[in-house]
C-alpha positions in Angstrom: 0.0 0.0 0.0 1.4 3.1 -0.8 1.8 6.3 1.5 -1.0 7.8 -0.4 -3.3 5.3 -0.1 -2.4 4.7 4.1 -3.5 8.7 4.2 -7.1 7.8 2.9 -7.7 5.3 5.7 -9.4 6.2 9.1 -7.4 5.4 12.6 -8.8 2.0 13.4 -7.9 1.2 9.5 -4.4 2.4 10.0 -3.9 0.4 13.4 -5.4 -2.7 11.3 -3.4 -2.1 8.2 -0.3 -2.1 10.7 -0.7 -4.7 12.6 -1.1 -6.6 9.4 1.9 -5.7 7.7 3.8 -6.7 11.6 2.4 -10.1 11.4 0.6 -9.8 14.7 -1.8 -12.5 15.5 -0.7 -14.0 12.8 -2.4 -11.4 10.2 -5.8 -11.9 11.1 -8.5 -9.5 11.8 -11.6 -10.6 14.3 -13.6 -8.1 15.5 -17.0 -8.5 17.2 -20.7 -6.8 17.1 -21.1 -7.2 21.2 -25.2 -5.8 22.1 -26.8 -6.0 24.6 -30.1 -7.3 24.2 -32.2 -5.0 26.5 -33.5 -3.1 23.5 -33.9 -2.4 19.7 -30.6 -1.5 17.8 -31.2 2.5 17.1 -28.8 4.5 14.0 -25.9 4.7 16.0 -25.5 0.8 16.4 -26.2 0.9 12.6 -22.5 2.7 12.3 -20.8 0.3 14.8 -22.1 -2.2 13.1 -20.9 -0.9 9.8 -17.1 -0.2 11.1 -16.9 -3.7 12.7 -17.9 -5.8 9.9 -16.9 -3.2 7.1 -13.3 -3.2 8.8 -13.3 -7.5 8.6 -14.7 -7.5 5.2 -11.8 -5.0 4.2 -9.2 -7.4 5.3 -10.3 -10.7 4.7 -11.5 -10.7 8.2 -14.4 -12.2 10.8 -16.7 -10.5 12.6 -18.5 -12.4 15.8 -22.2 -11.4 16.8 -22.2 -11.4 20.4 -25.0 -10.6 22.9 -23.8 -9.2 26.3 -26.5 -11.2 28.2 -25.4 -10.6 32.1 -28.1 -8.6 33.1 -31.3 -11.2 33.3 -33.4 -8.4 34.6 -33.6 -6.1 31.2 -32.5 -9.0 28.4 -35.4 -10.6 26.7 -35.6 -13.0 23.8 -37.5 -10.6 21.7 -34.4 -8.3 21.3 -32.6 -10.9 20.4 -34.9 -11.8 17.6 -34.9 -7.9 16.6 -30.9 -7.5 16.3 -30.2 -10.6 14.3 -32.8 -9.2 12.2 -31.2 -5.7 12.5 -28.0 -6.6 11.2 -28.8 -9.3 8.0 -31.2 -6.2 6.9 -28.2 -4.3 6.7 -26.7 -6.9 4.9 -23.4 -8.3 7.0 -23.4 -12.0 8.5 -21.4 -12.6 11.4 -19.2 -15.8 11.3 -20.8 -18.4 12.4 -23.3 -18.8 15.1 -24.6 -16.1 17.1 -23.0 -16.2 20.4 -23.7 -14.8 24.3 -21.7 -14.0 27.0 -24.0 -16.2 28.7 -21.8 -18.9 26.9 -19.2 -18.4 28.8 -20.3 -18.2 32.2 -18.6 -20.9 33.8 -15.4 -19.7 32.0 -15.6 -16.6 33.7 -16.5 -18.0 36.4 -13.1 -19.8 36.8 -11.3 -16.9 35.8 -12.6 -15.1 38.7 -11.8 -18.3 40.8 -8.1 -17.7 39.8 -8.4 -14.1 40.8 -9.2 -14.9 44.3 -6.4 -17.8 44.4 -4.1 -15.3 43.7 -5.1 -12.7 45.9 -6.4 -10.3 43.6 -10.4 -10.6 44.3 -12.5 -10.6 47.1 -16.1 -11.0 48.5 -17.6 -8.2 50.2 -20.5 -7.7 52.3 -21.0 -4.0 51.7 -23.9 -3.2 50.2 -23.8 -1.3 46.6 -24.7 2.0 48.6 -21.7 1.6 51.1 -19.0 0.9 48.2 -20.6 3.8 46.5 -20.0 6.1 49.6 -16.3 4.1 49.9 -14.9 5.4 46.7 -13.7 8.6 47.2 -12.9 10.9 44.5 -10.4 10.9 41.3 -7.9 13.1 44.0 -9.5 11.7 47.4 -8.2 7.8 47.9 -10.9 5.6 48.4 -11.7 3.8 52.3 -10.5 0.2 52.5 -13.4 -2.2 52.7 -13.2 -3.8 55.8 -13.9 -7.3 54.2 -10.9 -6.6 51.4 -8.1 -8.5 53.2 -10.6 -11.5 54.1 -8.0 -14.7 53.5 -8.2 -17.1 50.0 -9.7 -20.0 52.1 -12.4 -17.6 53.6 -13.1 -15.9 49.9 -13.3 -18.7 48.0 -15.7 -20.2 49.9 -17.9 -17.9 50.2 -18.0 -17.0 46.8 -18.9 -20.5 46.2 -21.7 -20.0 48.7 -22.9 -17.0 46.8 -23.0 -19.6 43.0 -24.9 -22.1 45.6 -27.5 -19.4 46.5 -26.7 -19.8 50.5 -27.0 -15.8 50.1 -29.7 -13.3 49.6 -29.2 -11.0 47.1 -27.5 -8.0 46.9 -26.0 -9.2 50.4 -22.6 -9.7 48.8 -20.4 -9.2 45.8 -17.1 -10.3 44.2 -14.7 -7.3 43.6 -11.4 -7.3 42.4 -8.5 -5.7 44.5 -6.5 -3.5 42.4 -6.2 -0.1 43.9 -7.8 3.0 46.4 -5.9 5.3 45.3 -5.6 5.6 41.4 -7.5 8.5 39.4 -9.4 6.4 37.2 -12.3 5.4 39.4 -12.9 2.4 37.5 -10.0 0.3 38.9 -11.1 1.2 42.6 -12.0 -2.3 44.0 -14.6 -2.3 40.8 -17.4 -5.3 41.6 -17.2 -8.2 39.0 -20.2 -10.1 40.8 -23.5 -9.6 42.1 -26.4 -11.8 43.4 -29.5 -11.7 41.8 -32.2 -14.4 41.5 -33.7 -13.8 37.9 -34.5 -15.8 35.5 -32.1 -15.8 32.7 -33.1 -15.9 29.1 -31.0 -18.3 27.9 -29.5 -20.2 31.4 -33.3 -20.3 33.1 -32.4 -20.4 36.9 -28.8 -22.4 36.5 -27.0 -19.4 38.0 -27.8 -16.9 40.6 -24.7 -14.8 40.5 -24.0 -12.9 37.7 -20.9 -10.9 35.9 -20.7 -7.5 35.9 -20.1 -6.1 32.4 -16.7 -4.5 32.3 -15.4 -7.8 33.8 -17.3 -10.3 31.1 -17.2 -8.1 27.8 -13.1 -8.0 27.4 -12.3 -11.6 29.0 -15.4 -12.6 26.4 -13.2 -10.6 23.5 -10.3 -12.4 25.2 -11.9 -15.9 24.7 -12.9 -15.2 21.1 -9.7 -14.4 20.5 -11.0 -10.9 19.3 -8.3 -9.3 17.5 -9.2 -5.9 17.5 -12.2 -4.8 20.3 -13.8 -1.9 18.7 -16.0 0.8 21.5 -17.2 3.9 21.4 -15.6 7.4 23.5 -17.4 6.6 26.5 -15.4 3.0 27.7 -11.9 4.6 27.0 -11.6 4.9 30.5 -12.6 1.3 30.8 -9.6 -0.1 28.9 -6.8 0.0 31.7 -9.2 -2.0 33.9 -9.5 -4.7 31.0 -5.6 -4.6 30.6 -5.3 -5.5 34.2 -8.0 -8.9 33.8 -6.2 -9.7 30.6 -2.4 -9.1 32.7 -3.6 -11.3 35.5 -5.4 -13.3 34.0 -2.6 -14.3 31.4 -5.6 -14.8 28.5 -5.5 -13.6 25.3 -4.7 -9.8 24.6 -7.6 -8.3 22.6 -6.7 -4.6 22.0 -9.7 -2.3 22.4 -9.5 0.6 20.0 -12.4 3.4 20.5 -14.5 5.8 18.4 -16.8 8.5 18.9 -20.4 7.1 18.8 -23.1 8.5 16.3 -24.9 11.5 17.6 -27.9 12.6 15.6 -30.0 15.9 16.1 -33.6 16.4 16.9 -33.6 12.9 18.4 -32.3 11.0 20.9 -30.0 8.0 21.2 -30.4 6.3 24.2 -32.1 2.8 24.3 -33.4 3.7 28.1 -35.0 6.9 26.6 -36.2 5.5 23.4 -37.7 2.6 26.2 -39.2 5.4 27.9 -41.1 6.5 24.6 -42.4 3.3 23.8 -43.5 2.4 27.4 -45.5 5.3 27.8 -47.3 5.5 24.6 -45.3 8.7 22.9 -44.6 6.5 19.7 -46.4 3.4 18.9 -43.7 1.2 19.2 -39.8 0.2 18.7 -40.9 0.2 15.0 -42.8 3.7 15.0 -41.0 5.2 12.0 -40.4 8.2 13.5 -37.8 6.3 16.0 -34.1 6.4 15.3 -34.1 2.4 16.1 -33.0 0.8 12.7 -36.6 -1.6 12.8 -38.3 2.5 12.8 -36.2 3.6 9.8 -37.1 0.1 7.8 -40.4 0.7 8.3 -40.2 4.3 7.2 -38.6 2.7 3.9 -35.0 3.7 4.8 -32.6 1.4 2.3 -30.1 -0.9 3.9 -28.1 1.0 1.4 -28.5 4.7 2.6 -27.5 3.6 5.8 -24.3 2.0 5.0 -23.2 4.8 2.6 -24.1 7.4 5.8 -22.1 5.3 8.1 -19.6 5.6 5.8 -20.2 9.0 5.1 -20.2 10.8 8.5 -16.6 8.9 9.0 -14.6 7.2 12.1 -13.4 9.8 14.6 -11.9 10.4 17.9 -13.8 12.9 19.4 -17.9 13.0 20.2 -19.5 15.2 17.7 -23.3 15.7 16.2 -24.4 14.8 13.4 -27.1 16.4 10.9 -29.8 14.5 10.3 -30.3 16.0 7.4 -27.4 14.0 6.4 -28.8 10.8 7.1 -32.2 12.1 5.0 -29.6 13.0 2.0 -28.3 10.0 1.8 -31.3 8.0 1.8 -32.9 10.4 -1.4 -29.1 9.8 -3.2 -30.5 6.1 -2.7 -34.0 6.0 -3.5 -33.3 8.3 -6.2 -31.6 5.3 -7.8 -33.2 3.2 -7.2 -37.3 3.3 -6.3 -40.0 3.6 -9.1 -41.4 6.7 -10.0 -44.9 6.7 -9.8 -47.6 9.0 -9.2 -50.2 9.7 -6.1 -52.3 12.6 -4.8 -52.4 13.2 -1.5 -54.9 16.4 -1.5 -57.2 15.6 -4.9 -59.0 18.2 -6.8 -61.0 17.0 -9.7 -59.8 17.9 -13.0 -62.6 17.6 -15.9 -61.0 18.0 -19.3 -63.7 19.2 -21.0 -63.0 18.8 -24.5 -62.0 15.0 -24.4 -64.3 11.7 -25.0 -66.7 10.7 -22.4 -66.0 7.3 -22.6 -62.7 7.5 -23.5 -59.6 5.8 -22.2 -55.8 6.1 -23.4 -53.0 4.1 -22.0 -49.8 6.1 -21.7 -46.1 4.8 -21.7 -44.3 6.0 -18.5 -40.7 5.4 -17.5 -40.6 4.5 -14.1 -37.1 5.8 -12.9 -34.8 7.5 -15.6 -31.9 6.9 -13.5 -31.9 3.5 -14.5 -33.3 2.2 -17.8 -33.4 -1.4 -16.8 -36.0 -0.8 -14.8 -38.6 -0.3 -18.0 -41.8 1.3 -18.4 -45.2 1.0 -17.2 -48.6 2.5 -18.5 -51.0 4.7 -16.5 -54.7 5.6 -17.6 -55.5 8.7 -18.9 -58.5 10.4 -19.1 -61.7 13.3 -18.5 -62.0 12.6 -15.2 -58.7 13.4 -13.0 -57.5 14.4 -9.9 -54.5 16.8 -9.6 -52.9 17.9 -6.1 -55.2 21.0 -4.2 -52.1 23.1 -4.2 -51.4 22.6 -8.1 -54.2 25.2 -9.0 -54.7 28.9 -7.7 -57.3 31.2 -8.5 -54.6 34.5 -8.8 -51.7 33.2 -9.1 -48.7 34.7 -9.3 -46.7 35.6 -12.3 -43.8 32.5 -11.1 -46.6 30.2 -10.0 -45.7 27.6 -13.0 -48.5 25.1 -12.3 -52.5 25.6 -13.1 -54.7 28.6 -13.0 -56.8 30.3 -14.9 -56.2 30.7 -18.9 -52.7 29.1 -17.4 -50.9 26.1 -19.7 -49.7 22.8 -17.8 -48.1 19.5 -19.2 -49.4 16.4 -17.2 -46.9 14.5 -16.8 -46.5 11.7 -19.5 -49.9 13.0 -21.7 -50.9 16.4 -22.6 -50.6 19.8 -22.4 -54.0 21.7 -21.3 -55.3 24.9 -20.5 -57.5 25.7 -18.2 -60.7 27.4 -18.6 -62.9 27.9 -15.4 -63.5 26.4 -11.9 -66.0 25.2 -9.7 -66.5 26.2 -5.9 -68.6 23.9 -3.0 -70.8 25.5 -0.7 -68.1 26.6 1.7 -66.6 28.7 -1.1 -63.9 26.1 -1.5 -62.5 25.2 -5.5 -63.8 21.7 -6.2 -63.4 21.1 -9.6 -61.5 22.9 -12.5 -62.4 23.0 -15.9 -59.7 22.3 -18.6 -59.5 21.6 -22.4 -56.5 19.8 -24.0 -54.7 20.1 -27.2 -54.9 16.6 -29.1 -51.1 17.2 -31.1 -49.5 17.9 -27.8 -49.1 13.9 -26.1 -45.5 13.4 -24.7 -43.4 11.9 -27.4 -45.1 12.9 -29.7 -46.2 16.9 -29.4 -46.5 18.8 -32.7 -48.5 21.4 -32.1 -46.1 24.0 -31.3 -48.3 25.1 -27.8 -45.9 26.2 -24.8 -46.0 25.2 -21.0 -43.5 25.6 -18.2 -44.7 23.3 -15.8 -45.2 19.8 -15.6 -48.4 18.2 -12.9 -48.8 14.7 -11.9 -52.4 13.3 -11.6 -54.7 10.0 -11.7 -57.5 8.7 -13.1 -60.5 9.5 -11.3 -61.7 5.6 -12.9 -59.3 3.8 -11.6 -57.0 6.1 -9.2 -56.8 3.5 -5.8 -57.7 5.0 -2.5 -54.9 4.7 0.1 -54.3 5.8 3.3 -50.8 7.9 3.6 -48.4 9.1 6.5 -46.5 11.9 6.6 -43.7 11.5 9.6 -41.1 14.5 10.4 -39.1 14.7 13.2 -39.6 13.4 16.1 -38.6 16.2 18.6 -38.8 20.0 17.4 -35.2 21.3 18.8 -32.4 20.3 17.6 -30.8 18.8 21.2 -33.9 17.5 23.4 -31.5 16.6 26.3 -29.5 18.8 29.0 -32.1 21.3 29.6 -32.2 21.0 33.4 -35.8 23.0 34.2 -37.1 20.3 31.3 -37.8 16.8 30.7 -37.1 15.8 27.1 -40.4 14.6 26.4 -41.4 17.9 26.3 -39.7 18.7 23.2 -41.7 16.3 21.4 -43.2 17.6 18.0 -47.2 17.5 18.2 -46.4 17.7 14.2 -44.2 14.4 13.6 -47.2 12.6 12.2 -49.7 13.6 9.7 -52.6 10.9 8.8 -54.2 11.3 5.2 -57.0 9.1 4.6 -58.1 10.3 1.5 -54.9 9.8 -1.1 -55.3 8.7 -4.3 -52.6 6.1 -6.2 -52.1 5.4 -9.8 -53.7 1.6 -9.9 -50.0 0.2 -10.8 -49.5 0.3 -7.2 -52.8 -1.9 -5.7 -50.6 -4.8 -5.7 -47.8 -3.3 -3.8 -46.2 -5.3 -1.0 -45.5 -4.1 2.3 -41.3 -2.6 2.0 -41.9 -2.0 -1.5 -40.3 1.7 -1.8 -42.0 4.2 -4.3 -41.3 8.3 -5.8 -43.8 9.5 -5.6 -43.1 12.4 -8.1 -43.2 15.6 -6.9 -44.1 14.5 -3.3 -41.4 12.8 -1.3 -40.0 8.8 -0.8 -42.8 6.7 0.3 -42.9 2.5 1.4 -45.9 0.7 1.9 -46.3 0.0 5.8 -47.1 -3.0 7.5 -50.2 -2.3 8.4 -51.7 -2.3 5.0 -54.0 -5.2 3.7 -55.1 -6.4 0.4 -57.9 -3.7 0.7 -56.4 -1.1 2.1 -52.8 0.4 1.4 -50.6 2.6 3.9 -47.6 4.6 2.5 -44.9 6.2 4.4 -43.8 9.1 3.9 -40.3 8.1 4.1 -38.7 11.5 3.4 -39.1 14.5 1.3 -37.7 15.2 -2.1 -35.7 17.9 -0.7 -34.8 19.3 3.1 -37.0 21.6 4.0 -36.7 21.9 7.5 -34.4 24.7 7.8 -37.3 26.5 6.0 -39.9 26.2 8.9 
């Protein structure tokens, strides 16, 4: 590789490439995907997950998928289920099985033996609250349990008591002794075990006593044989603590390299919040396509494509920053532009009666449906007298740039003719309810020869055959751009009354009555839309997955 091309690549990729070209671990890359299953995977696993399989693929690598199961009381099957999902969807496979930390438990178990052998753990009978008052602060040493120079004989038998259940819980944990006096709080006596009778997912009621997670993620990287342990910001100060396990423990050295995690605005990225949300009733679900979990964003019609090319836009780097969203909605219209059928719907129909043409008559009309990518062919839409055109595609005095419909105003439809509109037609309430237009017969797309102008272009159905469909438009899901760290506020009360619109009355071109829930659509003129989950043989639901273009600045 050549010096140029070791400038393009990111930090992690230039420890990788280096550890390559040194021969360590014999040239291989393993990295691991390490969730915990308390919750649904939200954007910002979405880029983790990215860099840890991206960076295997890259070098002829393996990525594990492993679920940090040590805390029965949040972990249910169900998120399980939902991650797996989460990350085929974006399309990566993890070597081999899935695999827990649960897997390990008697491994870690015996490690933690070992520790006490060798003087370097001990049971204590503080409570949680007493260690927390114990601990001092980063310049104050911390007070000496009175248990922590309890003798090997006494420790390991009692921590054998606490595995037999002789205990109650949250009477006494495992620590390990390290130090009372070092700045980084996390090697103060940390706890590696707890009691706690729950019923584990996986285990059922085999154990009682379970790891605490900086003690079983890097000894489980360890006994993977991770090669490089990838983390986000917030566990740097974790890493000397696994250094000392991995020292003492003489197990395999699995380097932990961190990143700064995915921030997002007008959101928020914390599964306990996002819980929060979805417990009380503010979004309908984990799925709600307003959420920032990746299950919300498929359903909003997101493309496992976008997501990957956003990852890889926004980067790997070393300190916290916050991202755009508006970045994230980019690159899911660079997508979708590509690649989703353009086809037309009307979300707010006004009739359109072309006065001048047959009664009875029908005409089929050749549309391409994307231009971006021929390959995709051509359908044909209905055309005739009776249409419906969007409410805000006619105006009564317009203005002299309005380039849509109005009175003695020319308009193409899109993929037919051009017409000119005559008069209009208000409902009781003074309200237009139908407009009046003639066509001229030479001017068809493809095929225009009569020499008549127009500078805009309208979509529109068939009143005949248009399909009814129920359509809804999402925005974003808070209405500042950071929800948290206002003190006087709880973030739920920066939640946009305006992130979801419900349209009953749309109107589709029939092409789409056989649409599939996923299937992603243009709808020209009027945003990205996928068919929800909700919808049935008889009754569609789009998505509004994003707009054509961001206008939320403009707001």
């Amino acid at each position: 590789m050549s010096t140029e091309e070791k400038k393009k690549l990111n930090f992690i990729e230039q420890i990788v490439h280096n550890d390559i070209e040194m021969n360590k671990h014999e040239g291989r890359v393993h990295t691991r995907f390490p969730p915990e299953p308390n919750g649904y995977l939200h954007i910002g696993h979405a880029k983790s997950i990215c860099l840890n399989f991206g960076l295997a693929n890259s070098y002829g690598g393996k990525t594990n998928l492993r679920f940090d199961d040590t805390n029965p009381t949040k972990e249910e099957t169900e998120y399980v289920d939902a991650i797996k999902k989460d990350v085929e969807w974006l399309g990566f496979k993890w070597e081999g099985t899935e695999l827990y930390a649960s897997d390990y438990f008697e491994e870690l178990y015996q490690f933690a033996e070992k520790l006490i052998k060798d003087g370097k753990a001990f049971v204590d009978d503080s409570s949680v609250e007493e260690i927390r008052a114990m601990r001092g602060t980063p310049t104050v040493p911390m007070t000496p349990s009175p248990n922590r120079d309890r003798s090997v004989e006494e420790n390991l038998a009692l921590f054998r008591g606490m595995r037999a259940g002789k205990y109650e819980e949250g009477s006494r944990v495992l620590r390990a002794k390290i130090s009372l006096t070092s700045p980084n709080m996390h090697l103060r006596d940390p706890i590696m075990y707890r009691i706690l009778f729950a019923h584990h997912h996986r285990t059922g009621d085999a154990w009682c006593i379970y790891p605490m997670y900086d003690y079983a993620h890097g000894q489980s990287d360890s006994i993977e044989k991770i090669t490089h342990s990838i983390c986000t910001l917030e566990f740097e100060n974790h890493r000397p603590l696994y250094k000392w396990f991995i020292k003492h423990l003489e197990i395999f050295p699995s380097r932990q390299i961190e990143f700064a995690r995915l921030n997002l605005n007008y959101t928020v990225m914390s599964k306990r919040r996002l819980l929060r949300l979805v417990e009380e009733g503010l979004v309908t679900g984990w799925d709600d396509p307003r959420m920032p979990t990746i299950s919300g964003l498929r359903r909003r019609g997101y493309s496992p494509a976008s997501i990957r090319n956003f990852a890889t836009r926004v980067g790997v780097a070393k300190r916290d920053n916050v991202i755009d969203l508006s970045l994230l909605e980019f690159s899911v219209r660079e997508d979708l532009n590509k690649t989703a059928p353009r086809v037309m719907g009307v979300l707010d129909p006004i009739k359109l009666v072309i006065t001048n043409y047959p009664e009875e008559k029908t005409e089929d009309l050749t549309i391409v449906n994307n231009p971006e990518d021929e390959s995709m062919g051509s359908r044909t839409i209905p055309f005739s007298k009776h249409l419906y055109i969007e409410r805000t595609d006619f105006m009564e005095d317009p203005p002299k740039k309005f380039f849509r419909l109005g009175p003695g105003r020319n308009v193409r439809l899109k993929g037919a003719y051009i017409i000119h509109c005559e008069d209009f037609v208000k409902d009781e309430n003074g309200e237009v309810s139908e407009v009046h237009a003639t066509y001229y017969p030479d001017s068809r797309s493809g095929s225009d020869t009569s020499g008549v102008k127009s500078k805009g272009v309208l979509h529109f159905v068939s009143q005949k055959e248009a399909v009814p469909v129920e359509v809804r438009l999402y925005d974003r899901l808070f209405n500042v751009e950071a929800p948290l760290g206002h003190e006087d506020k709880d973030f739920t009360e920066f939640l946009n009354k305006d992130s979801l619109t419900v349209i009953k009355n749309a109107l589709v071109e029939p092409s789409l009555k056989d649409a599939k829930p996923g299937d992603r659509f243009q709808f020209m003129r009027m945003g990205y839309f996928c068919v929800d989950p909700d919808s049935t043989d008889e009754h569609l639901v789009f998505n509004r997955t994003v707009t054509l273009k961001d206008g939320w600045k403009k707001k």
